[in-house]
C-alpha positions as CSV (number, residue, x, y, z in Angstrom):
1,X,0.0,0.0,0.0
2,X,2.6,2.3,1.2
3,X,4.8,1.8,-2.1
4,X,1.6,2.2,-4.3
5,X,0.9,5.5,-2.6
6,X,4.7,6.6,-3.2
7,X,4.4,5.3,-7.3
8,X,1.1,7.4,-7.6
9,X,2.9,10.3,-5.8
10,X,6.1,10.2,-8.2
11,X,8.3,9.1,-5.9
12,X,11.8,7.0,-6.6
13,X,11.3,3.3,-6.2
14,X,11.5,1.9,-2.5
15,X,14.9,1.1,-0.9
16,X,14.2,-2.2,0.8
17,X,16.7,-2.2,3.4
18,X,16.1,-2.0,7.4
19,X,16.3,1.1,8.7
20,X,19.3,0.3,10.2
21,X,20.7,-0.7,7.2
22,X,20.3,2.1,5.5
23,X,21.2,4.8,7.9
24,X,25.3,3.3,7.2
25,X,24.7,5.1,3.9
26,X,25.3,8.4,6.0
27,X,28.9,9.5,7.5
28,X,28.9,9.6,11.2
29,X,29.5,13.8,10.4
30,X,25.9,13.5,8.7
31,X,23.9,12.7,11.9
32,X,23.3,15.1,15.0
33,X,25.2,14.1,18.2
34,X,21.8,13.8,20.1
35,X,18.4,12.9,18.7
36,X,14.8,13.6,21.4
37,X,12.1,11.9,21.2
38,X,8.6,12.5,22.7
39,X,5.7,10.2,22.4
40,X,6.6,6.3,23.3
41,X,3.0,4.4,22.1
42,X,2.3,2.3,19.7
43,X,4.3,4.0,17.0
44,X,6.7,5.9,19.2
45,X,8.3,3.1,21.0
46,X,8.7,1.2,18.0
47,X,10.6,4.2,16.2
48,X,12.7,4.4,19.4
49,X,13.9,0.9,19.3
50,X,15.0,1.3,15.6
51,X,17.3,4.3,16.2
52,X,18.3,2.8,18.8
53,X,19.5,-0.7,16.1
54,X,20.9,2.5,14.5
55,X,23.1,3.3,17.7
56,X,22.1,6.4,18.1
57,X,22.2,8.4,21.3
58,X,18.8,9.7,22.7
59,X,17.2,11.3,25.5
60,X,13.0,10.4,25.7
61,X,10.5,11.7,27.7
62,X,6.8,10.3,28.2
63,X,4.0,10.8,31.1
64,X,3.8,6.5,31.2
65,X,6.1,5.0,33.9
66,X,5.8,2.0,32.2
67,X,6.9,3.3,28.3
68,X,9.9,4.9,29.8
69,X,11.2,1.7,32.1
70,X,10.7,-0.3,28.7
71,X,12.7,2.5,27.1
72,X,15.3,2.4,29.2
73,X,16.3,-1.3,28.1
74,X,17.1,0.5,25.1
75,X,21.2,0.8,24.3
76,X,21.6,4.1,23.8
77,X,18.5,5.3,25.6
78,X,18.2,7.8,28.1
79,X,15.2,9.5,29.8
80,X,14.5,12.8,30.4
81,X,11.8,14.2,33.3
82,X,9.9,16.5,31.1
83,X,9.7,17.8,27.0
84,X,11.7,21.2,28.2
85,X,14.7,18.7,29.4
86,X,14.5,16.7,25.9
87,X,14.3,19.9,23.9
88,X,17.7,21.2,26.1
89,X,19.9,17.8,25.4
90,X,18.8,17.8,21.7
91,X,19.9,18.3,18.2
92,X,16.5,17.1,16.6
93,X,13.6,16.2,18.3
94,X,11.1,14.1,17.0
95,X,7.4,14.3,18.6
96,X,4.7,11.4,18.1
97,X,1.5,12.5,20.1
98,X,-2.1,11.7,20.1
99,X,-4.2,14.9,19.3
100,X,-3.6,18.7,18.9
101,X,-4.2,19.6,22.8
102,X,-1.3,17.2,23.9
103,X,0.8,18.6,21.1
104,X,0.5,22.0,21.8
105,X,1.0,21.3,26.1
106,X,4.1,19.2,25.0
107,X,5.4,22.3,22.3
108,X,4.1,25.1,24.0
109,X,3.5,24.5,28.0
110,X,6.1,25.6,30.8
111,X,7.7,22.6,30.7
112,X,7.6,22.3,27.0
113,X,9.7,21.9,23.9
114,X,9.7,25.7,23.2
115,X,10.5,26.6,27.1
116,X,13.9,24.1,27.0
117,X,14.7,24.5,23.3
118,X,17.7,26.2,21.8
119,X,18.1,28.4,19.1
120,X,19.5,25.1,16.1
121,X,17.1,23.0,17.1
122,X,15.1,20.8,14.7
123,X,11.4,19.6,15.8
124,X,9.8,17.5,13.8
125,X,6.3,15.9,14.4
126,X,5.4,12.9,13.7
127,X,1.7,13.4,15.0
128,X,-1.6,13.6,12.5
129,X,-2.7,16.8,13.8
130,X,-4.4,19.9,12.7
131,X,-2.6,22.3,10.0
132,X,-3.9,25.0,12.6
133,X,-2.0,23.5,15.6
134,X,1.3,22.9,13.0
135,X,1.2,26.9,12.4
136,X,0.7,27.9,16.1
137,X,3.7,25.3,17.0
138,X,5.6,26.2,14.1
139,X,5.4,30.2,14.8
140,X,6.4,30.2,18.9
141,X,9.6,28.0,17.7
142,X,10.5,29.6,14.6
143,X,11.0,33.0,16.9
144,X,12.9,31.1,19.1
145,X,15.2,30.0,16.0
146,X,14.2,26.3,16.0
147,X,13.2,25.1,12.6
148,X,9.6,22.6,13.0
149,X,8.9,20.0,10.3
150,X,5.5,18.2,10.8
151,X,6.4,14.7,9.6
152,X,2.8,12.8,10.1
153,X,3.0,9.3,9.1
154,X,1.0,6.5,6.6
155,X,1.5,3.0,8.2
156,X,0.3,1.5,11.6
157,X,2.5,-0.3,14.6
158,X,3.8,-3.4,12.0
159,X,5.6,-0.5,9.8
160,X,6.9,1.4,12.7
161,X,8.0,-2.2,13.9
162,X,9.5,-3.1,10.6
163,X,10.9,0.5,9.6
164,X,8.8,0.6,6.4
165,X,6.6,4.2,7.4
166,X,5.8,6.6,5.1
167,X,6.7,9.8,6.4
168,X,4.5,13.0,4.5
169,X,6.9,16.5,5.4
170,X,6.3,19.5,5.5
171,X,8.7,22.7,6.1
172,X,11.8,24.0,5.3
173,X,13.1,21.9,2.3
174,X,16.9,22.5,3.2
175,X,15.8,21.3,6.9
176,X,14.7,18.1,5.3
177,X,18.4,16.9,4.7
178,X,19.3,17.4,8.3
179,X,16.8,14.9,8.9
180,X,16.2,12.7,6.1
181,X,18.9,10.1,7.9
182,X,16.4,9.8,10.8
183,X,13.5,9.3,8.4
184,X,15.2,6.7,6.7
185,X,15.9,5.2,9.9
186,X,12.1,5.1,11.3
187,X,10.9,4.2,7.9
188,X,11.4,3.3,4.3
189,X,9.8,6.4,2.1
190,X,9.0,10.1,2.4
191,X,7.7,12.5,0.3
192,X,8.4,16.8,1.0
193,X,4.7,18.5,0.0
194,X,5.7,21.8,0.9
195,X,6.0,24.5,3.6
196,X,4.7,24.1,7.5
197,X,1.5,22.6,8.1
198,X,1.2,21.6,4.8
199,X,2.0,18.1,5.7
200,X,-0.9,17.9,8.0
């Protein structure tokens, strides 16, 4: 389905590897020295564990007790008390949440993304939210000088599982190099549709 969808879209014919495999394509000077990640459900945790395979370092952060002991099993895993603590120990952050409400508390509340983020950062989300909430998130980082790609997904928990999601972006098109390696990581196509929100 998710290679149909790229075909009827234009897009280069699927690279089959793993995630894992395919993230060796990239010099270890290509990737960021710390990658956050917010959001460990049913597609989060799975994403987690496979850039994690990928060895790379990360600091996660979820309200369930349970999500983060599992993540901390993780090589390479570390977990962080709040989205404001993720956001400070970051490079790219990468957000999968449930609706626009949670979004914006995670992005915008005291102890948010926006409070602990620095002025380099990349935030991209992974949630299907509303093109409205993408703008008001997108506009509180951008004056902070954190660039925000909304990354929403096609695929359910086997793709996350298997790395084979189809990742939809939306932003900055010169961001999108900073974090295709993650992308490719997480999942095994994605397509750039445009500016913010327009991925939503």
């Amino acid at each position: 389905m998710l290679e149909a969808a790229a075909r009827d879209a234009g897009l280069p014919p699927t690279d089959a590897r793993t995630g894992a495999a395919r993230c060796r394509a990239h010099s270890e000077a290509d990737l960021a020295s710390k990658i956050g990640f917010i959001g460990l459900g049913t597609m989060g945790m799975p994403m987690v564990t496979n850039l994690s395979k990928a060895r790379m370092d990360l600091v996660v952060h979820d309200v369930s007790p349970a999500a983060l002991q599992a993540a901390r099993a993780l090589p390479g895993v570390h977990v962080a008390a709040t989205p404001s603590a993720v956001a400070a120990q970051s490079d790219v952050v990468f957000t999968c949440l449930p609706n626009d409400d949670i979004t914006r508390r995670v992005y915008l509340g005291p102890d948010g993304i926006v409070a602990g983020g620095k002025t380099g950062l990349v935030t991209c989300d992974c949630s299907t939210v509303s093109p409205e909430a993408t703008l008001e998130v997108h506009r509180a980082l951008q004056a902070k000088g954190i660039s925000h790609m909304d990354t929403p997904m096609l695929g359910s928990q086997p793709q996350a599982v298997s790395g084979e999601i189809f990742f939809i972006v939306g932003g900055d098109r010169a961001t999108l190099a900073k974090i295709e390696p993650y992308l490719k990581m997480m999942g095994k196509l994605h397509m750039y549709v445009g500016p913010s929100a327009t991925g939503n």
